[in-house]
C-alpha positions in Angstrom: 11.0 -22.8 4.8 12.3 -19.3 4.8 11.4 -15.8 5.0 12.3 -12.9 3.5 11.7 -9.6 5.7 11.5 -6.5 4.1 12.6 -3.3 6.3 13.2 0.2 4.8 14.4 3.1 6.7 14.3 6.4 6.7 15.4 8.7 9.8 14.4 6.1 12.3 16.4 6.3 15.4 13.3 6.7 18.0 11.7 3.4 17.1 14.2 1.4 15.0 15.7 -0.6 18.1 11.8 -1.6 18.7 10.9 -3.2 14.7 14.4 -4.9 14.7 14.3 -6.1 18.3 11.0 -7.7 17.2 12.3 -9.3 14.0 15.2 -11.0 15.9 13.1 -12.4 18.3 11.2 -14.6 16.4 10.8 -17.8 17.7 11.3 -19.5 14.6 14.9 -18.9 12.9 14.7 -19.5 9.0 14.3 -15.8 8.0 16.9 -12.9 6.3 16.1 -9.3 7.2 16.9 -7.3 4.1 17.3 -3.3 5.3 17.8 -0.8 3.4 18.8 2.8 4.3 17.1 5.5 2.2 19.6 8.1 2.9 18.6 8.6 6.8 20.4 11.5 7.7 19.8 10.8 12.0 21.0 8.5 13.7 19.2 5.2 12.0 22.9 4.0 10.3 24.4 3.8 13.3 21.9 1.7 14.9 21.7 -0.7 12.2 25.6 -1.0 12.6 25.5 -1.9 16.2 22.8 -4.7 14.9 24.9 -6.0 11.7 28.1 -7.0 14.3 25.8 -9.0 16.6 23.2 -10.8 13.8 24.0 -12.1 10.3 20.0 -12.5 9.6 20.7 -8.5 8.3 21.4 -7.9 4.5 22.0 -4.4 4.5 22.0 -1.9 1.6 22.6 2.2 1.6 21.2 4.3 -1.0 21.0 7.9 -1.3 17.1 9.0 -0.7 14.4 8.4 -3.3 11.8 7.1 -1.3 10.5 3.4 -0.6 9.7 2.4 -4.2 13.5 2.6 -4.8 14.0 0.5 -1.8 11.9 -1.9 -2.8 13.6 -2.0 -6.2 17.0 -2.9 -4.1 15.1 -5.5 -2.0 13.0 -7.4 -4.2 16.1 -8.0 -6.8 17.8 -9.7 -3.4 15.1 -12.2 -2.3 16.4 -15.6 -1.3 13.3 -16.6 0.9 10.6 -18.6 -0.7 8.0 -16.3 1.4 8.0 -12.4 2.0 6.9 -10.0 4.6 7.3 -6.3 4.9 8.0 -4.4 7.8 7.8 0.1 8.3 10.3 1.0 10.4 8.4 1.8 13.2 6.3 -1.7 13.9 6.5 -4.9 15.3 5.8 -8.6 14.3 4.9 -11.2 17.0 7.5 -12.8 18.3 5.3 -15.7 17.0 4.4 -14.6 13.5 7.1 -16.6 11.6 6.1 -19.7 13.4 2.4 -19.2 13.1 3.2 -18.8 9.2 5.3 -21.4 8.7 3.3 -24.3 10.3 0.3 -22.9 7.7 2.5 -22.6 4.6 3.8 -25.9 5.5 0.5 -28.1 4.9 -0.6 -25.7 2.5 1.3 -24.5 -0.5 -0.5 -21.1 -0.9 0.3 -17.3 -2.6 -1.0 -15.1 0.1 -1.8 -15.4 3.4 -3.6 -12.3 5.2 -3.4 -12.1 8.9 -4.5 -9.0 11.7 -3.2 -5.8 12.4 -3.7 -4.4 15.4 -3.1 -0.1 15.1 -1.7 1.7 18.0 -2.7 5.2 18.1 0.5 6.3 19.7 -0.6 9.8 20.9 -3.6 8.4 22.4 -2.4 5.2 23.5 -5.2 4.3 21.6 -5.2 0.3 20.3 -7.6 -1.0 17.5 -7.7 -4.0 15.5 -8.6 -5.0 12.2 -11.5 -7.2 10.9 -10.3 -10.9 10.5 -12.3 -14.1 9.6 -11.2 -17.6 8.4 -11.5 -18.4 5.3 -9.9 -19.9 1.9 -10.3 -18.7 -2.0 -8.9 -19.5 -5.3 -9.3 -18.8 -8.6 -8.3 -15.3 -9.3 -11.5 -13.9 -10.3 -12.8 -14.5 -6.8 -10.1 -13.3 -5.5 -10.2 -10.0 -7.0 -14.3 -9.6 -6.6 -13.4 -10.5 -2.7 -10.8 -8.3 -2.0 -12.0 -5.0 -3.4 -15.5 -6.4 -1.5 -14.9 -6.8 1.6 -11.1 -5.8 2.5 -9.9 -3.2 -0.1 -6.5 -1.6 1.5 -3.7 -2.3 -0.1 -1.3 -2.7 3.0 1.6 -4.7 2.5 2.7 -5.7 5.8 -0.6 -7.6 6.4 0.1 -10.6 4.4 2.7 -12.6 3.6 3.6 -13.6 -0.1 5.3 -16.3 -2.2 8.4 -14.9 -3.7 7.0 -15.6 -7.4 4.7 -13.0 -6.7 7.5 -9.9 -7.4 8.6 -11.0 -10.4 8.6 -8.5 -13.2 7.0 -6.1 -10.4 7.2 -1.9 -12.1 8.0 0.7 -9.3 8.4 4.3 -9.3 10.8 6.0 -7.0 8.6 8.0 -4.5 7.2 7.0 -1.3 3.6 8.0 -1.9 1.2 5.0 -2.6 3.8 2.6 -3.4 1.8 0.0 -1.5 -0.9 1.2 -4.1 1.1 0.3 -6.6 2.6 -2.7 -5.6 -0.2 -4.9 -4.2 -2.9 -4.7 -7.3 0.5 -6.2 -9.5 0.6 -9.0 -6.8 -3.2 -9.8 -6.6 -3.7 -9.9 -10.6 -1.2 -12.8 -10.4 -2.5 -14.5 -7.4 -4.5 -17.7 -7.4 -5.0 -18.6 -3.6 -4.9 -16.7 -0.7 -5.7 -17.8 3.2 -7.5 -15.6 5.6 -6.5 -16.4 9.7 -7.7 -14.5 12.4 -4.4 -14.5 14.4 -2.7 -10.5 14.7 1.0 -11.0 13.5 1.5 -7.2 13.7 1.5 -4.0 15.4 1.4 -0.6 13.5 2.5 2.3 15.2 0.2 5.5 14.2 2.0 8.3 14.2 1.0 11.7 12.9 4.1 12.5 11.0 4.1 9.3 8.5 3.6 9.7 4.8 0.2 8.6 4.8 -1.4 11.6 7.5 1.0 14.5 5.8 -0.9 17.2 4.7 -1.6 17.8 1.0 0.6 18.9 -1.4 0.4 19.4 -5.0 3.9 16.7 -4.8 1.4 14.2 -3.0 -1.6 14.5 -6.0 1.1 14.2 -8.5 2.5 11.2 -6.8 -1.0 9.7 -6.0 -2.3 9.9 -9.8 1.4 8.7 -11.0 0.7 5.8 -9.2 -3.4 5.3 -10.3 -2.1 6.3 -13.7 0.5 3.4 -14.4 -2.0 0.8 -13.0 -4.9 2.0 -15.3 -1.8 1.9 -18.2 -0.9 -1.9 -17.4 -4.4 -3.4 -16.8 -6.6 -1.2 -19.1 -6.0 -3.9 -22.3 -6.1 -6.8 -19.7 -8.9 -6.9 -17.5 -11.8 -3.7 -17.8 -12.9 -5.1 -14.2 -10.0 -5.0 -12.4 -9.2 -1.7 -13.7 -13.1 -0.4 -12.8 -11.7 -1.0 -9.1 -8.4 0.4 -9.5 -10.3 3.3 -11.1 -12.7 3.4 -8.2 -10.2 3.4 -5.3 -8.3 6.3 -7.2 -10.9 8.5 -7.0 -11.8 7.5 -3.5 -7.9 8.3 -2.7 -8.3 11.7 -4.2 -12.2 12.8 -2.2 -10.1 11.3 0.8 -7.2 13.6 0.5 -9.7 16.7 0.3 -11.5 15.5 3.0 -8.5 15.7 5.0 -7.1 19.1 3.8 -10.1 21.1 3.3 -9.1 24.3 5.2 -4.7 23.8 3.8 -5.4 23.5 -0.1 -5.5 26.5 -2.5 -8.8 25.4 -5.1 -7.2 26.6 -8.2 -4.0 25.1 -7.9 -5.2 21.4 -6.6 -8.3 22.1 -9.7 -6.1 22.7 -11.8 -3.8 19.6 -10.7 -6.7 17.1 -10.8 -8.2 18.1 -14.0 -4.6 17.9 -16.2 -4.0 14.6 -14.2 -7.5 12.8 -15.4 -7.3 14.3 -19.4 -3.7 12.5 -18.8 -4.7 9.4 -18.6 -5.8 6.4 -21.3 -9.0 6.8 -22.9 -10.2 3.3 -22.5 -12.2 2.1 -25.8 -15.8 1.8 -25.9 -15.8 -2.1 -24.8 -13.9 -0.6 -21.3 -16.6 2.4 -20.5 -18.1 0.2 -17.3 -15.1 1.4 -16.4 -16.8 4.2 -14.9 -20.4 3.4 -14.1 -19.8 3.8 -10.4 -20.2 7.9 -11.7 -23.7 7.6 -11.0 -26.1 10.3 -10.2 -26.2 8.7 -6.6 -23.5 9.2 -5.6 -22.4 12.4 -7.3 -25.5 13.6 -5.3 -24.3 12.5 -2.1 -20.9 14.0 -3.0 -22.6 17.7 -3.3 -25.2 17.1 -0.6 -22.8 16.2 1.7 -21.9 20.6 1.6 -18.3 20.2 3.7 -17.9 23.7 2.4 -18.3 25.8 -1.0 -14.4 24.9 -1.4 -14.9 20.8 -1.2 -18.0 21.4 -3.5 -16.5 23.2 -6.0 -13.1 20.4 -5.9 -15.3 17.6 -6.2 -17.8 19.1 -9.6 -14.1 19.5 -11.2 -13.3 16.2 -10.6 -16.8 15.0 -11.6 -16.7 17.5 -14.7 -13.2 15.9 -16.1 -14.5 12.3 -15.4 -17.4 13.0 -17.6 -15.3 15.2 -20.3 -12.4 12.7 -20.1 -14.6 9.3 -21.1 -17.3 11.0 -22.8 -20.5 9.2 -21.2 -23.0 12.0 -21.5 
């Protein structure tokens, strides 16, 4: 069986040697490594270079930069593996991952199979690991009702895929939430996925990645382009799966205040929210469930919860263009 490694890059060098080093050592030697370069502008080319003369497991593709959706766009159209994992450029997988993965895929023809993550606070040299369990479903219904249950993040790297799963995948070229974007498209599709309490990978936290930059009005934008689309696609489909896309949009969005209280300005970011919601589809009336988790719980909680007047004043604007936007007063 082979695997199909997904590794973009952007201005890597200080930890680029470490996730390649740790893709050719696999003990197990059916695999391609596609890389792509999104216009690095350090020294990341030239360390790939030094790797493409010793190793022909590297498929290697330059692009100017437009951020990991576009890379994925290259990488997925240049899948030859029957299986696919992703890598960030500055993680490892066990040396034993590919092994462990083939020997299960082997007796079990499945879509998905989720594995552990252990998190490695860098700056703390701080280690944590996430939940795991054993356990089997199928049917896609189930799958769906368990996932946004009990696991919920979207994380890519965690899980390795059957190639069918990208087909006719959309992307948008920006780097924020793209894993957001891509992994709801893969679990609407999926109809088994296995659960194994082995950790295949290491993710090294670092406080300059995408996902801990401070907010901008760029990073909204992006976040609710992505949300947006989903809603777009699925809306007509399945109301349900769109209540949780719906839900973990709006989480995203409390998150990012959460983070930024004291960096945003609360007209601009009000302002930014409330033309984003009115932007997107107005479900019809057989799709309002859509938003019954707006309940007078937790909107209480939300204001209750008094961060500052700046957080409370964000999150009744958010509320205010739920309610305006789908009518439900």
């Amino acid at each position: 069986m082979k695997f199909t490694i997904i590794l973009p890059v952007f201005n890597a060098e200080s930890y680029l040697k470490r996730c390649i080093d740790s893709l050719l050592n696999q003990n197990y030697d059916n695999y391609e490594i596609i890389l792509i370069n999104d216009g690095s502008t350090d020294k990341s080319v030239e360390i790939i270079h030094s790797y493409l003369v010793k190793t022909n497991k590297i498929k290697f593709f330059q692009k100017k930069n437009g951020g990991i959706g576009s890379a994925y766009n290259i990488a997925f159209q240049n899948i030859e593996g029957e299986y696919v994992l992703f890598i960030d450029n500055d993680d490892e997988l066990a040396p034993f991952a590919l092994d462990k993965l083939n020997s299960l895929l082997s007796i079990n023809n499945i879509d998905i199979i989720q594995f552990g993550i252990i998190f490695h606070e860098e700056s703390k040299n701080y280690k944590k690991k996430s939940k795991v369990i054993s356990l089997e479903l199928y049917k896609n219904s189930n799958i769906i009702k368990y996932h946004y249950k009990k696991f919920k993040d979207p994380i890519l790297s965690t899980r390795v895929y059957k190639k069918e799963l990208f087909d006719n995948i959309i992307l948008l070229n920006q780097s924020v939430c793209i894993d957001e974007l891509i992994f709801p498209q893969i679990l609407y599709k999926t109809e088994s996925i296995k659960f194994i309490k082995e950790y295949l990978y290491t993710a090294h936290v670092r406080r300059d990645s995408v996902s801990r930059s401070k907010l901008t009005k760029q990073k909204i934008i992006e976040t609710s382009n992505v949300f947006i689309l989903l809603i777009k696609i699925y809306i007509t489909k399945n109301h349900l799966f769109v209540k949780h896309i719906f839900d973990k949009y709006y989480l995203y969005l409390i998150y990012y205040l959460k983070l930024n209280i004291n960096n945003i300005k609360s007209d601009e970011l009000s302002e930014i929210l409330s033309n984003e919601f009115f932007n997107m589809p107005k479900p019809k009336k057989p799709f309002k469930d859509i938003i019954i988790f707006v309940n007078s719980i937790r909107i209480n909680t939300l204001i209750k919860n008094n961060y500052n007047k700046l957080y409370n004043r964000l999150t009744y604007k958010i509320l205010t263009a739920f309610y305006e936007l789908y009518k439900i007063f």
